[in-house]
C-alpha positions as CSV (number, residue, x, y, z in Angstrom):
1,X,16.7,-3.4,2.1
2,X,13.7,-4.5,1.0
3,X,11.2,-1.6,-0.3
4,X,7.2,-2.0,-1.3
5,X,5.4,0.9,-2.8
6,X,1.2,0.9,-2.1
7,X,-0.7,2.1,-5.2
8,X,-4.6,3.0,-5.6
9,X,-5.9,5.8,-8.0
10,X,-5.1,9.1,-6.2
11,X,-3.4,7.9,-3.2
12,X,-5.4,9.4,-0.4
13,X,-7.1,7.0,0.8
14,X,-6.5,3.2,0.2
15,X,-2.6,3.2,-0.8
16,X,-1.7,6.0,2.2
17,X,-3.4,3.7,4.9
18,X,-1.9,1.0,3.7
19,X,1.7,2.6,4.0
20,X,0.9,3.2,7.0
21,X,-0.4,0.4,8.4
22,X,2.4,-1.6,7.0
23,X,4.9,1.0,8.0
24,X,3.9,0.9,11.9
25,X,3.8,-2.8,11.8
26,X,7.6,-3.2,10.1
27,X,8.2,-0.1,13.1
28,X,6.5,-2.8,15.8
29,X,8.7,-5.8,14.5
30,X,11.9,-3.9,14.6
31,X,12.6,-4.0,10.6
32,X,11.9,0.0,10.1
33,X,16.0,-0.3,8.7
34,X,15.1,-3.5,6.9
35,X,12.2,-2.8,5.1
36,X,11.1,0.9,3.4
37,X,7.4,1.8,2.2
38,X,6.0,4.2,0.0
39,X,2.4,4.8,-1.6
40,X,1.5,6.3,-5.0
41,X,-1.2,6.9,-7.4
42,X,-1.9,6.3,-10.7
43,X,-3.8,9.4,-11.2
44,X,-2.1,13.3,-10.2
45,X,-4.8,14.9,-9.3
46,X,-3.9,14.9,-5.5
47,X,0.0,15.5,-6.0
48,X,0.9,16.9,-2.3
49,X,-2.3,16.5,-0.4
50,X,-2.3,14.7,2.9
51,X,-4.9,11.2,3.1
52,X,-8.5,11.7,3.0
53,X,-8.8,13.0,6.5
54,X,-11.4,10.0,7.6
55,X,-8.4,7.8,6.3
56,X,-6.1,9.9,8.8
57,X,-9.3,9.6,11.7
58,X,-9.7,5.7,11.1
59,X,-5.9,5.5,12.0
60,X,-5.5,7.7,14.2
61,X,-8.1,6.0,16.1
62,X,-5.8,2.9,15.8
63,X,-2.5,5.2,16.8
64,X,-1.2,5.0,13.6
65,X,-0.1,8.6,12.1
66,X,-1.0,9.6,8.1
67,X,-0.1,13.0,8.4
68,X,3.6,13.0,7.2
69,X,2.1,11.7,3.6
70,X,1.6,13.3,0.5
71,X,0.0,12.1,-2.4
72,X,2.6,11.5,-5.5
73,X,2.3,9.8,-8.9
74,X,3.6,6.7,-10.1
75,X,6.5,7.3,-12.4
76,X,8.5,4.4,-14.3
77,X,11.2,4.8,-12.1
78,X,9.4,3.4,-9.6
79,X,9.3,-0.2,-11.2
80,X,12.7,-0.6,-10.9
81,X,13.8,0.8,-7.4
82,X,10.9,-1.4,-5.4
83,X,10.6,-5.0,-4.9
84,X,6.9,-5.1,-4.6
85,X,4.7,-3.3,-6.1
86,X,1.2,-3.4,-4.5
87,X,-2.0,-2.3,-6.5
88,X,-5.6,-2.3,-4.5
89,X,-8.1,-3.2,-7.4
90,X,-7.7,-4.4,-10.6
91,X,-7.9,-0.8,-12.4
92,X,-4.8,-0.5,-10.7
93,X,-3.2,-3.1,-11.9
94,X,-3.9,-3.1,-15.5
95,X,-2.5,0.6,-15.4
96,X,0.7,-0.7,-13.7
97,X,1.4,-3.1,-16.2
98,X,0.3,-0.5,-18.7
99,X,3.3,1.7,-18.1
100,X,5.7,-1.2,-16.2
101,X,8.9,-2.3,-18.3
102,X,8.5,-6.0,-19.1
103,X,11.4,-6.9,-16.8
104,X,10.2,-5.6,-13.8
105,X,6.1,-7.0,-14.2
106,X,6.7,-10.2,-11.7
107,X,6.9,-7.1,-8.9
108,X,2.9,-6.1,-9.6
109,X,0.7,-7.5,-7.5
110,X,-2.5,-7.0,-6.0
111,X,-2.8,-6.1,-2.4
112,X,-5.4,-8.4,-1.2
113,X,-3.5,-11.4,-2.9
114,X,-1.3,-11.7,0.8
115,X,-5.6,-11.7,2.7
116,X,-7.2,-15.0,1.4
117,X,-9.1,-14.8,4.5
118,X,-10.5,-11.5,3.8
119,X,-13.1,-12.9,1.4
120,X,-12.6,-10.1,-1.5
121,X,-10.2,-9.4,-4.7
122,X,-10.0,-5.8,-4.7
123,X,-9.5,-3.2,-2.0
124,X,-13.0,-1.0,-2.6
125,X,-12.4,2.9,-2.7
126,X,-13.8,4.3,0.2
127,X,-13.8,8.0,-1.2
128,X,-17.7,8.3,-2.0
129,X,-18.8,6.1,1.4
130,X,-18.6,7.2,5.0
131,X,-16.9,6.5,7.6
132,X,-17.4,2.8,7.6
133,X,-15.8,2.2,4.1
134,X,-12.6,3.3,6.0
135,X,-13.3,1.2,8.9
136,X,-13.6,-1.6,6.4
137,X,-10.6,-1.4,4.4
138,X,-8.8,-0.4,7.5
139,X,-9.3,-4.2,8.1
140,X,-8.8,-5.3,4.9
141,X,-5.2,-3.7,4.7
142,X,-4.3,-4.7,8.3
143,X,-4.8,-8.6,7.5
144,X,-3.0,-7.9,3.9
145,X,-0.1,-6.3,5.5
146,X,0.3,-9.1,7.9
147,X,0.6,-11.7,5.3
148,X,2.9,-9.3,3.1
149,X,5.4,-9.4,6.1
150,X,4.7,-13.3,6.4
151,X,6.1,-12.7,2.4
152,X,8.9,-10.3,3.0
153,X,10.0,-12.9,5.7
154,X,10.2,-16.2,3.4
155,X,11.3,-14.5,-0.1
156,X,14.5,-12.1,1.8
157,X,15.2,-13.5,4.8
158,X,18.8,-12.5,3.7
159,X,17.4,-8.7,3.7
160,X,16.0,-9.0,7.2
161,X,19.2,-10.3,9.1
């Protein structure tokens, strides 16, 4: 089993769409017993609220389903028990690595670093935009989560049977 865990700040917007994106597109390859997701915050401010609901509108537009996610914070735990560990922006990652035991730092990594082709560093926060911001990153994660699985496939192909 090979498990990744999405973090942004309060995880309802960027790190939720990204689990779910990248959950529906393990689903679609058949590797839904191979591979587990999870998303996380940083921040607790939104412990057990659902996804911004224009996250949840962008993908359901798409036919991907949000609504069984609730926002949780990172706890140190969580360094251990996933293989990757998948900040959007920089922030992120600094706070990752912040609280991250030393032997588990190589699984930090930021998001957009498996998107060359998307042409940007960070995943932007959508939160105080409209409903274009989500269309946006929408596409950001989907090419991101493409070349993850391109990842998964070449570091555990042991994992993936």
């Amino acid at each position: 089993m090979v498990r990744v865990l999405f973090v942004c700040l309060g995880n309802i917007c960027r790190s939720p769409t990204a689990e779910g994106v990248f959950r529906d597109l393990v689903r679609r390859e058949g590797l839904s017993e191979r591979i587990e997701t999870d998303s996380c915050g940083t921040g607790g401010w939104h412990i057990g609220n659902p996804p911004d609901s224009r996250a949840c509108a962008e993908a359901e537009r798409r036919g991907i389903d949000l609504s069984d996610l609730r926002a949780r914070q990172i706890k140190e735990s969580d360094f251990e028990a996933f293989d990757y560990v998948l900040g959007m922006d920089d922030r992120n990652i600094a706070n990752l690595e912040a609280m991250c035991p030393a032997s588990y730092k190589d699984r930090i990594k930021l998001f957009l670093s498996y998107a060359s082709d998307v042409g940007r560093h960070d995943v932007p926060d959508p939160y105080y935009g409209g409903p274009d911001g989500f269309r946006d990153v929408f596409d950001m994660i989907d090419k991101a989560s493409r070349g993850l699985l391109a990842d998964i496939r070449t570091r555990h192909p042991d994992a993936l049977g």
